[in-house]
C-alpha positions, 0 to 999 in steps of 0.5 A, spaced: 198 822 710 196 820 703 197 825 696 189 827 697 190 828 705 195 832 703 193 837 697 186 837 701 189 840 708 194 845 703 188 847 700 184 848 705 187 850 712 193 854 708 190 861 707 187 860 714 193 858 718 197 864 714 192 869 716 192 866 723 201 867 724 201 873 720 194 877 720 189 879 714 191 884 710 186 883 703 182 877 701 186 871 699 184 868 692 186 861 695 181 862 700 175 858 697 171 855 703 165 859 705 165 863 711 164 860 718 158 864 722 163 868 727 162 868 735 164 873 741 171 871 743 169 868 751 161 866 750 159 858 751 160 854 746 154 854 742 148 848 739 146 847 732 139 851 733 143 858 735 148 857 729 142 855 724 138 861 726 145 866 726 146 863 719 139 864 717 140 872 717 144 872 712 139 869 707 134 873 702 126 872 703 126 867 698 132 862 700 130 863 707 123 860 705 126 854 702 131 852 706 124 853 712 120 848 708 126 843 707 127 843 714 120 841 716 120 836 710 125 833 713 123 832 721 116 830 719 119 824 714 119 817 717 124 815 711 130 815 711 132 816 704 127 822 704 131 825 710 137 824 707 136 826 699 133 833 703 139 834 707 144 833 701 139 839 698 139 843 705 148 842 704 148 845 697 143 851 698 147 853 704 154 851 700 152 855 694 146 859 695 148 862 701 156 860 702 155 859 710 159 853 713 155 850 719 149 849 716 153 846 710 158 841 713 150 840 719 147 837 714 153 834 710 154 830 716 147 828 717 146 825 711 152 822 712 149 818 718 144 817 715 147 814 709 152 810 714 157 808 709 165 809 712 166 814 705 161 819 706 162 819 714 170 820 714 168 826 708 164 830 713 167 829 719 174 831 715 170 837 713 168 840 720 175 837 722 178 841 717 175 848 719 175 846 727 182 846 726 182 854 721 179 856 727 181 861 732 173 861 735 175 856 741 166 857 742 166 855 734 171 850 734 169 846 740 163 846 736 165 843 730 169 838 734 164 835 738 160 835 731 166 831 728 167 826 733 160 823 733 161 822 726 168 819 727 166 815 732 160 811 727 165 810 721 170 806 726 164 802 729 164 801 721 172 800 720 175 800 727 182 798 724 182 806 720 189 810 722 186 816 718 179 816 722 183 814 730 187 821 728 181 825 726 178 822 732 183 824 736 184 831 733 176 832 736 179 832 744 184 837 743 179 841 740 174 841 745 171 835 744 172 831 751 166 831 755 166 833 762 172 829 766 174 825 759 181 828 759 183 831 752 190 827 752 185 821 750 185 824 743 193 825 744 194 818 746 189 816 740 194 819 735 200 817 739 197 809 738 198 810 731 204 814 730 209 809 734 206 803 730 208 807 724 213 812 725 212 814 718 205 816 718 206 824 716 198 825 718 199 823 724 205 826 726 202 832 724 196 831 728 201 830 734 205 838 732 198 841 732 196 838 738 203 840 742 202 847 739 195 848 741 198 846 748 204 850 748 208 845 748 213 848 743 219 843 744 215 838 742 211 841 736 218 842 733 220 835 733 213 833 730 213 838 724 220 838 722 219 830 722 213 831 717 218 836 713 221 831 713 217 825 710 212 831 706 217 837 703 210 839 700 207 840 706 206 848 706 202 847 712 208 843 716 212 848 714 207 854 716 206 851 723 213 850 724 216 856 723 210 860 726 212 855 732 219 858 732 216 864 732 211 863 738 217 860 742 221 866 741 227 864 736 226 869 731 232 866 728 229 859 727 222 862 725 226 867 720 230 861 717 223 856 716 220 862 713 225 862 708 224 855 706 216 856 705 217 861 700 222 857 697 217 851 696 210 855 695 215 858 689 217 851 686 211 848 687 208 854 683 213 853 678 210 845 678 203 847 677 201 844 685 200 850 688 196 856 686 199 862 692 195 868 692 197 875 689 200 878 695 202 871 699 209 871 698 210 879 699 206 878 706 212 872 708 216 877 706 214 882 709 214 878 716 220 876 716 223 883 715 219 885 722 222 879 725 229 881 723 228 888 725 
């Protein structure tokens, strides 16, 4: 993983995976994505047309005819240039305007197909993988995985040879993107592929701990997330996943320890200008780490 996946990753996942290990108490300054369109926990995973019509709903009259007429524009033009130029607008309105995820990583992501170059296409797949893998809606994440993988899935018929890509790629199984009888270990044999060929690949060996993790594989996701402590000591999220890790498996001992090690390091890198933590994230760890010593 390079320095830019890196700060991506902190910036993006980081407040999320802390709400998830420790629960919300008040917002999060660091917290800067808009907000993903929420599902009841148990319904079917869910298509683009319902997702657009519940995001619809947050949208004022006026925004809302814009956003309609745009969408008409786009399915009745022949031109590819057109389709995507109206896209990219649809995907600032819903950023900007509205601060609606889905819609906005959508059409980020169709006017990356469009388009069909390899950057824009790893750009808006990075993006819905990145939420899928914040996400505890397992309707919602198997969404975006299965959004994820069709683009994934382009940008290597561009560059098959892309590591970066292949780990993404792989990540979309685990998340609910296999189809029906496509084993998820695919995406597991995918990532695997890459990290045997290059032990040193952080991004991969975090991708390997979080999918260990999803299957509650706990020996396994240790062993991955401690080899990128070990490669990437900056690596906030590593070292997040790691204790919580400990902590899901029961060795109160162990998670306290690592949880220690994260304050340390959000601290240093605070002090080093790399990472900003919110008013009240350290106070939280703190906190949690007392209810486990208890």
């Amino acid at each position: 993983m390079n320095k830019p996946q890196v700060i991506f990753i902190v910036s993006a996942i980081f407040g999320t995976i802390l709400l998830f290990a420790l629960g919300r108490t008040v917002p999060l300054k660091s917290e800067k994505k808009p907000v993903p369109v929420k599902m009841q926990t148990g319904q079917e995973a869910m298509e683009f047309p319902g997702l657009l019509q519940l995001s619809k709903k947050r949208l004022s009259p006026t925004l809302l005819k814009t956003v309609d007429s745009l969408e008409k524009i786009a399915a009745a033009s022949p031109e590819k240039d057109l389709k995507i130029q109206i896209y990219r607008q649809l995907s600032r309105l819903w950023m900007d305007s509205a601060g609606v995820f889905v819609p906005f990583a959508k059409y980020t992501a169709e006017a990356a197909k469009l388009e069909n170059s390899e950057k824009s296409l790893n750009f808006a797949a990075q993006l819905l993988l990145s939420e899928a893998l914040s996400l505890q809606e397992k309707p919602l994440q198997a969404w975006m995985a299965r959004e994820a993988r069709t683009v994934f899935e382009q940008s290597l018929a561009i560059n098959s040879g892309n590591d970066s890509t292949k780990i993404g790629l792989g990540a979309c199984y685990f998340l609910g993107a296999a189809n029906e009888g496509e084993p998820p270990m695919k995406g597991v044999f995918l990532i695997r592929e890459v990290a045997e060929r290059d032990p040193g690949n952080a991004y991969a060996q975090w991708m390997l701990g979080v999918g260990a993790a999803e299957s509650g594989q706990w020996e396994k996701a240790v062993e991955r997330f401690r080899k990128v402590y070990s490669l990437e000591p900056d690596n906030l999220d590593a070292l997040l996943r790691l204790a919580n890790v400990y902590e899901q498996s029961g060795n109160k001992n162990e998670a306290v320890r690592w949880y220690r090690v994260l304050i340390e390091q959000i601290r240093r890198l605070e002090k080093e200008h790399k990472f900003q933590p919110g008013p009240d994230m350290i106070r939280r760890l703190e906190e949690h780490i007392k209810s486990l010593e208890n």
